[in-house]
C-alpha positions in Angstrom: -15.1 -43.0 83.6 -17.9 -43.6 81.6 -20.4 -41.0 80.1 -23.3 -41.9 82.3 -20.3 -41.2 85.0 -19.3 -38.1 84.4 -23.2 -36.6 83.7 -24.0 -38.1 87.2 -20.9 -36.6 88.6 -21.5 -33.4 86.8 -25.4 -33.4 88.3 -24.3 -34.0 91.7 -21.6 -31.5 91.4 -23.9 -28.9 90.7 -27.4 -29.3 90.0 -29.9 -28.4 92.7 -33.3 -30.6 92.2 -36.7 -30.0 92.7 -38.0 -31.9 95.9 -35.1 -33.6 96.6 -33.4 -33.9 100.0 -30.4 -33.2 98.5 -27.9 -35.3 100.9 -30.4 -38.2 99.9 -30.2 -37.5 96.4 -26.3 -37.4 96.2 -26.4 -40.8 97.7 -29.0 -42.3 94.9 -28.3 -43.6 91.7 -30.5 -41.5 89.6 -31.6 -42.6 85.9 -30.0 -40.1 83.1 -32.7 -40.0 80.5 -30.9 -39.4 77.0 -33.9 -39.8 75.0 -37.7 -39.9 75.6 -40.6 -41.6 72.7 -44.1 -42.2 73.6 -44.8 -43.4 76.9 -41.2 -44.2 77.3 -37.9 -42.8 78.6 -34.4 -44.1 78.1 -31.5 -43.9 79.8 -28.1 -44.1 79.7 -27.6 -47.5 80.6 -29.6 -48.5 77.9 -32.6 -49.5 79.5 -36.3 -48.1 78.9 -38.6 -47.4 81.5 -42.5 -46.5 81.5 -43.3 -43.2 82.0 -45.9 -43.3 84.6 -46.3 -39.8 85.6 -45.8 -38.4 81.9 -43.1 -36.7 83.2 -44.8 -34.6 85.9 -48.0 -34.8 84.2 -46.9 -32.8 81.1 -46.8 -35.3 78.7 -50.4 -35.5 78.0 -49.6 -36.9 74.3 -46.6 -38.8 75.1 -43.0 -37.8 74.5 -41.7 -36.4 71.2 -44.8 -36.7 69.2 -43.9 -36.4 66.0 -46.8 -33.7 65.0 -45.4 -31.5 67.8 -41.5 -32.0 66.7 -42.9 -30.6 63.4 -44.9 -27.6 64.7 -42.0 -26.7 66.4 -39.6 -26.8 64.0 -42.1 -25.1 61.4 -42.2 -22.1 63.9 -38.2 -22.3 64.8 -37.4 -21.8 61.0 -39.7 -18.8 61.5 -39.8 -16.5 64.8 -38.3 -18.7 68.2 -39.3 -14.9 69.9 -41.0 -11.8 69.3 -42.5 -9.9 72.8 -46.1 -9.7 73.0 -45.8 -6.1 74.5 -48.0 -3.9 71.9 -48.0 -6.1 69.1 -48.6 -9.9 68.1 -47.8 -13.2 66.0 -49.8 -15.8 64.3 -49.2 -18.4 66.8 -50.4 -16.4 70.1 -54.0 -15.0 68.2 -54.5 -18.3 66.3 -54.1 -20.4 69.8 -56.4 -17.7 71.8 -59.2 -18.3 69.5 -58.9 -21.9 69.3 -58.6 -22.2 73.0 -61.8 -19.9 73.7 -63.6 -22.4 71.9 -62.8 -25.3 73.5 -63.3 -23.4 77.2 -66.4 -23.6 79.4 -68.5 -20.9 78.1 -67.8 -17.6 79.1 -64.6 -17.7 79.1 -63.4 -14.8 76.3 -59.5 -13.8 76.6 -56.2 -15.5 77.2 -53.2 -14.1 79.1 -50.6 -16.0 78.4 -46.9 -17.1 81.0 -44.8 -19.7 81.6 -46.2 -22.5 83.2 -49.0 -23.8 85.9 -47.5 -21.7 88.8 -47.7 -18.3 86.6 -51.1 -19.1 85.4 -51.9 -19.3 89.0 -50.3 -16.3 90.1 -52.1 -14.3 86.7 -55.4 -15.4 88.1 -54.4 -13.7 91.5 -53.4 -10.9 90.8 -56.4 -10.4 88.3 -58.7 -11.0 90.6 -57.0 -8.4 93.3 -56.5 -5.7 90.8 -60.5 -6.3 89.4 -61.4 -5.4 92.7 -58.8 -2.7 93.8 -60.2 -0.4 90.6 -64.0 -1.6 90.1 -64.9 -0.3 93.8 -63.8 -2.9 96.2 -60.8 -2.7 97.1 -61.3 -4.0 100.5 -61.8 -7.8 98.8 -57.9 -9.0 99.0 -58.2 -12.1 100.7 -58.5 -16.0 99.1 -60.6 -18.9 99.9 -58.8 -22.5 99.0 -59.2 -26.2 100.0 -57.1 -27.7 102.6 -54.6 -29.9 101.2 -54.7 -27.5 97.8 -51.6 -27.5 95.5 -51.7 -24.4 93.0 -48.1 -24.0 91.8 -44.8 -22.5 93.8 -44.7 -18.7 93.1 -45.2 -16.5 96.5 -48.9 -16.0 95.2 -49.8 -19.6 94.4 -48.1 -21.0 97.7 -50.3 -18.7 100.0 -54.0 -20.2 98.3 -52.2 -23.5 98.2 -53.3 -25.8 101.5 -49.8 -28.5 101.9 -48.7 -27.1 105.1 -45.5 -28.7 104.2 -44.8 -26.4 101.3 -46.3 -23.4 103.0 -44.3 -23.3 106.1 -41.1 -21.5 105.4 -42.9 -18.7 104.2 -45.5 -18.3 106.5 -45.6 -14.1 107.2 -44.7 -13.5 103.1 -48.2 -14.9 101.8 -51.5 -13.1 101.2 -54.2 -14.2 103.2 -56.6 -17.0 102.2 -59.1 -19.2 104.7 -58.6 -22.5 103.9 -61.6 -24.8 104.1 -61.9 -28.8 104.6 -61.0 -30.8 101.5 -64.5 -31.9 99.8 -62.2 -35.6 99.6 -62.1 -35.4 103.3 -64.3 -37.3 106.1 -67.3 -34.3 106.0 -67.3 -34.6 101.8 -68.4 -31.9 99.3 -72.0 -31.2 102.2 -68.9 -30.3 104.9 -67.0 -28.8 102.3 -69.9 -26.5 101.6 -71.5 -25.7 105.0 -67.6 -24.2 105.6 -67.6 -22.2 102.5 -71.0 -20.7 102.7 -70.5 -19.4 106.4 -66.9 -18.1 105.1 -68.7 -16.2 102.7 -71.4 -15.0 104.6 -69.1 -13.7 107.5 -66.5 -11.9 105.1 -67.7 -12.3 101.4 -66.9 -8.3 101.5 -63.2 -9.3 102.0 -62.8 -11.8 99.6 -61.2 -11.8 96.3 -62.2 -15.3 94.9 -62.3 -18.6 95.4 -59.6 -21.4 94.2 -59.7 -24.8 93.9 -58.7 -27.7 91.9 -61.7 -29.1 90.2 -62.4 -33.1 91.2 -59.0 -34.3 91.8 -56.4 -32.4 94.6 -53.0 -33.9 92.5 -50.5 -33.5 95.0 -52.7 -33.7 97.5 -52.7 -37.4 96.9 -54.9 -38.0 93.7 -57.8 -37.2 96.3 -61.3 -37.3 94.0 -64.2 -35.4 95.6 -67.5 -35.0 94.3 -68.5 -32.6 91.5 -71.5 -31.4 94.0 -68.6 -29.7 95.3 -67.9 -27.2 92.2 -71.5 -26.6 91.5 -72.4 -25.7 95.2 -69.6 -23.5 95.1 -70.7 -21.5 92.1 -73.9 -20.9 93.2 -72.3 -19.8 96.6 -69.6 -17.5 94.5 -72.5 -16.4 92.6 -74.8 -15.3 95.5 -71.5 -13.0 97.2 -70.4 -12.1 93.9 -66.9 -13.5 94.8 -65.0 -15.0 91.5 -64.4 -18.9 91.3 -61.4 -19.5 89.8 -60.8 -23.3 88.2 -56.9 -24.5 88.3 -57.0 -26.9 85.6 -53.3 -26.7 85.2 -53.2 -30.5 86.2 -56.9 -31.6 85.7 -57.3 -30.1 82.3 -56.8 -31.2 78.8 -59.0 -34.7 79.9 -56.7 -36.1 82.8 -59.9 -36.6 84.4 -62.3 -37.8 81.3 -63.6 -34.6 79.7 -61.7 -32.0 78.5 -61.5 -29.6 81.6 -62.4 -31.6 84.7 -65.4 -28.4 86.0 -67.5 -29.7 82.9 -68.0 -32.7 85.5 -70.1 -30.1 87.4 -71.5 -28.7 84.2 -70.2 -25.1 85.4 -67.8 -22.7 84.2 -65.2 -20.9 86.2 -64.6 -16.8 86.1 -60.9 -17.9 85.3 -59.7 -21.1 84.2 -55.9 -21.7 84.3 -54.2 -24.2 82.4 -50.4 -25.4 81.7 -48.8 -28.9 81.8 -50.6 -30.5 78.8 -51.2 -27.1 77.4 -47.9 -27.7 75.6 -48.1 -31.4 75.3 -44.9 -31.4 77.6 -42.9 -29.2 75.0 -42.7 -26.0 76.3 -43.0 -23.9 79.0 -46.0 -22.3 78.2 -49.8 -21.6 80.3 -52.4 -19.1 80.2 -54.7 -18.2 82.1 -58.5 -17.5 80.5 -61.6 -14.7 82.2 -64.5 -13.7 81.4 -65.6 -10.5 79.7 -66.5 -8.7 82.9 -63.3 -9.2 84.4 -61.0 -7.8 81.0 -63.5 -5.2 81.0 -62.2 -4.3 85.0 -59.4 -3.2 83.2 -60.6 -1.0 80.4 -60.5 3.1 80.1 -57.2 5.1 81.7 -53.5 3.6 81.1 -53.5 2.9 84.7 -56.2 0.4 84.8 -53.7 -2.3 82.5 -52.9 -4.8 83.9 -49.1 -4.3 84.0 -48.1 -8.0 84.2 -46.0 -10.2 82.1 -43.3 -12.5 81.5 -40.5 -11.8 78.7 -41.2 -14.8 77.2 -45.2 -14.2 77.4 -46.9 -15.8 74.5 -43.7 -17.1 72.9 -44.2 -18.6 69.5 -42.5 -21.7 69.7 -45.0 -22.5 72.8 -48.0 -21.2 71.3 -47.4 -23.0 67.8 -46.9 -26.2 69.9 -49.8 -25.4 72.0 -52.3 -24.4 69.1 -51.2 -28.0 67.3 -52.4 -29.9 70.5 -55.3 -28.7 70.4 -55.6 -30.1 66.7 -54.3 -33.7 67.9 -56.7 -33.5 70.4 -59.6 -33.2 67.5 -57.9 -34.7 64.9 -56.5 -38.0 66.5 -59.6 -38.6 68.9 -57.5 -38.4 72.2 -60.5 -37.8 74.5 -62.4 -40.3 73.2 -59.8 -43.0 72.7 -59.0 -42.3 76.6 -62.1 -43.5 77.4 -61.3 -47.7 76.9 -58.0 -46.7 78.7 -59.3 -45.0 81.4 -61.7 -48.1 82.0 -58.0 -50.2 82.0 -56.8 -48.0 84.8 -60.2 -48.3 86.7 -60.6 -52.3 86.7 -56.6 -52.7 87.4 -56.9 -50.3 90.7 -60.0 -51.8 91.7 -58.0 -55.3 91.3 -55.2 -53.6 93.5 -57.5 -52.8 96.5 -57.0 -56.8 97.7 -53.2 -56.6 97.4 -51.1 -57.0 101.0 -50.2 -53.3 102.0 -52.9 -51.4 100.3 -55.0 -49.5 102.3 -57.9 -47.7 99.6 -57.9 -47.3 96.0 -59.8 -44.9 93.5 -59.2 -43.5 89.7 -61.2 -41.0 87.2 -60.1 -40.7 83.8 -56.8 -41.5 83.6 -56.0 -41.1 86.4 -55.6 -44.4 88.9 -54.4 -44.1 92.9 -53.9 -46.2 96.0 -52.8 -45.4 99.4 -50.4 -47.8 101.3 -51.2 -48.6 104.6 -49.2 -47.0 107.3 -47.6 -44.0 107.7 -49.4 -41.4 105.4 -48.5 -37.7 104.1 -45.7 -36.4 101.7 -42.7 -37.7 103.3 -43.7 -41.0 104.3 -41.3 -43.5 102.4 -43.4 -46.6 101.9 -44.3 -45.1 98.2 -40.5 -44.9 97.6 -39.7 -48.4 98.4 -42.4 -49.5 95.6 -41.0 -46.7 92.7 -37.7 -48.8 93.6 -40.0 -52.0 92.5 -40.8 -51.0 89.9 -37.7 -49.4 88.4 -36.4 -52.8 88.5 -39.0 -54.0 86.4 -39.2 -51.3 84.3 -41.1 -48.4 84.9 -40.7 -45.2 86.4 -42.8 -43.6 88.8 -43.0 -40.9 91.7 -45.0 -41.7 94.7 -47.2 -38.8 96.8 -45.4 -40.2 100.3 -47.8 -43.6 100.6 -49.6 -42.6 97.1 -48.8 -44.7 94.5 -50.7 -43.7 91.1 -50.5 -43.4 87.7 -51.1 -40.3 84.6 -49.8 -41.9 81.8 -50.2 -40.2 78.4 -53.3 -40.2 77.2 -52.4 -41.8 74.1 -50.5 -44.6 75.8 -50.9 -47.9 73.7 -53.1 -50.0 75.6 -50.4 -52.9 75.6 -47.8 -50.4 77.2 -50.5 -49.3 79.6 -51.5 -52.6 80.7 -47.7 -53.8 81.2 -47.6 -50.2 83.2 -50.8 -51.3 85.3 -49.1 -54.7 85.7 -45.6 -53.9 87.2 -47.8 -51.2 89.4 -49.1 -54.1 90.8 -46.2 -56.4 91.3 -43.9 -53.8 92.9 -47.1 -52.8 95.5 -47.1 -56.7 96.1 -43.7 -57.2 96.6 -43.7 -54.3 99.1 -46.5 -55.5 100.7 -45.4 -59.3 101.4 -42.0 -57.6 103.0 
């Protein structure tokens, strides 16, 4: 038995994967990733494939960039963990201040977690307890976007709008209203007529308002118009209901800028981040309010907000994070996204003609198509494509009939248009049968 053998044999033995029909997934022949460098992973067999999704979307700056692998191992030689319960580190104050000043005005404290789903759930439950203790207790309700993915803790599935994921816990989730998608047939106009007659009917019951600014990710890469976001804070505004932004996906310039709201030109109450937060190193998100809402929390002990993770502001996270966020200013990566993002654009645009494809659309780096035919999150036309394009060399994970791209940001631009290429010749092949 070989190596790549036995892992596979250990893996199906025991490992349970995220969304993954299981009995499907024992029957696949899965790539074992031994190493990962740039836009690319390699696996066992000794083959490299593209990294189309950066890895979930985590990989903002690529894999193992080497100013990260050195931040890290800076920080390991000094503190891999010290609680943030009543006192501090470098790392976790240095990072808050440098990521208040690259937020959307307004936005004055960090709290940190684990990852997207926690950031989610912080913003929640902050926005509840706000309201419990500052004289309206009665607002404990949510208002979310059909379609809406915000993360997979009990919290984030109930504001999140994928019926699919929602279903086996329907009875166990807080209550949210759920309001047509502003990517849908009626647009950001329909989206908005529905959200101001929530709002006026039960404003008094609502806690805020979530959504996923410009692009609903697992939704299907659906784009809607910024209109949306700034008729929505102006609505939030007039009921005094909190907007909260989940930039855990759109954020850190996936979509062109560096938070995807400043295509609206507004700022959120909350902002939450995670995925490139750590440049795909860490575990690591946080979750950023205003100084009215920490203020909620201010005078007797039992006003804190008695929240956290044990590893809540780790330093190896927050020394990765806080060295981003120098990459990011030091090696240009929003603006040297821009020629790239113009690569993705013209090469989806060129896909809309190919057999198969049914619509096309990108933003940043972001590019998408939908296949014709069957449509939602367990359709399999996507899946015969990622098989195309394994075979040529590049690895990606379809939406059911979504096929789309978030490659690094920093992806060389002969890597990305060899990416862009093989998208297209695996869609084709698909498409002529």
């Amino acid at each position: 038995m070989s190596e790549r053998e036995r892992i596979v044999a250990l893996d199906k033995r025991r490992v349970w994967h995220p969304y993954a029909a299981m009995d499907e997934y024992r029957a696949s022949d899965p790539l074992v990733v031994v190493r990962a460098k740039g836009a690319r992973l390699f696996d066992a067999d000794g083959r490299s494939y593209l990294d189309a999704n950066s890895s979930w979307w985590v990989a903002s700056l690529g894999h193992d960039h080497p100013r990260l692998v050195a931040a890290l191992k800076r920080q390991a030689d000094l503190n891999c963990h010290s609680a943030l319960a009543g006192m501090t580190h470098p790392a976790a104050a240095e990072l808050a201040e440098a990521l208040c000043r690259v937020a959307p005005a307004g936005l004055e404290h960090v709290f940190y977690s684990d990852d997207g789903s926690t950031a989610v759930e912080v913003a929640l439950k902050l926005a509840l307890q706000y309201w419990a203790q500052n004289g309206r207790p009665e607002r404990r309700r949510f208002v979310a976007l059909e379609d809406a993915f915000h993360g997979e803790t009990l919290g984030a599935t109930a504001v999140g709008g994928v019926e699919l994921f929602r279903r086996p816990f329907v009875g166990a989730l807080a209550g949210c209203t759920h309001l047509p998608s502003p990517a849908g047939p009626a647009g950001a106009a329909g989206a908005l007529e529905s959200l101001a007659k929530v709002l006026e009917a039960e404003s008094d019951r609502v806690a805020a308002l979530v959504v996923e600014p410009v692009v609903q990710g697992a939704a299907g890469m659906r784009i809607h118009d910024p209109a949306f976001l700034r008729g929505a804070r102006e609505l939030c505004d007039a009921h005094d209901v909190f907007l909260v932004c989940d930039e855990v996906f759109t954020g850190y310039g996936r979509t062109g800028p560096m938070w995807a709201s400043e295509h609206a030109g507004i700022a959120p109450d909350v902002l939450c981040t995670g995925k490139g937060f750590s440049g795909g190193m860490l575990p690591m998100a946080a979750t950023l309010a205003t100084g009215r809402i920490f203020a909620g929390f201010l005078g007797s002990r039992e006003r804190a907000f008695h929240y956290g993770h044990s590893f809540c502001g780790n330093p190896l996270g927050a020394a990765v994070a806080l060295e981003v966020l120098r990459v990011y200013a030091e090696e240009q990566i929003l603006e040297r996204a821009r020629g790239k993002a113009e690569r993705i654009a013209r090469a989806f645009a060129g896909m809309a003609s190919l057999p198969g494809v049914a619509s096309v659309r990108s933003i940043g780096m972001i590019g998408a198509l939908d296949l014709a035919g069957d449509a939602g999150y367990l359709a399999r036309s996507g899946w015969r494509v990622a098989e195309e394009a394994r075979r040529r060399g590049a690895y990606l994970r379809p939406l059911g009939n979504v096929i789309y791209v978030t490659p690094p940001l920093n992806i060389p631009d002969d890597e990305l248009d060899l990416l862009l290429s093989i998208v297209g010749e695996s869609v084709e092949a698909v498409g002529r049968g």
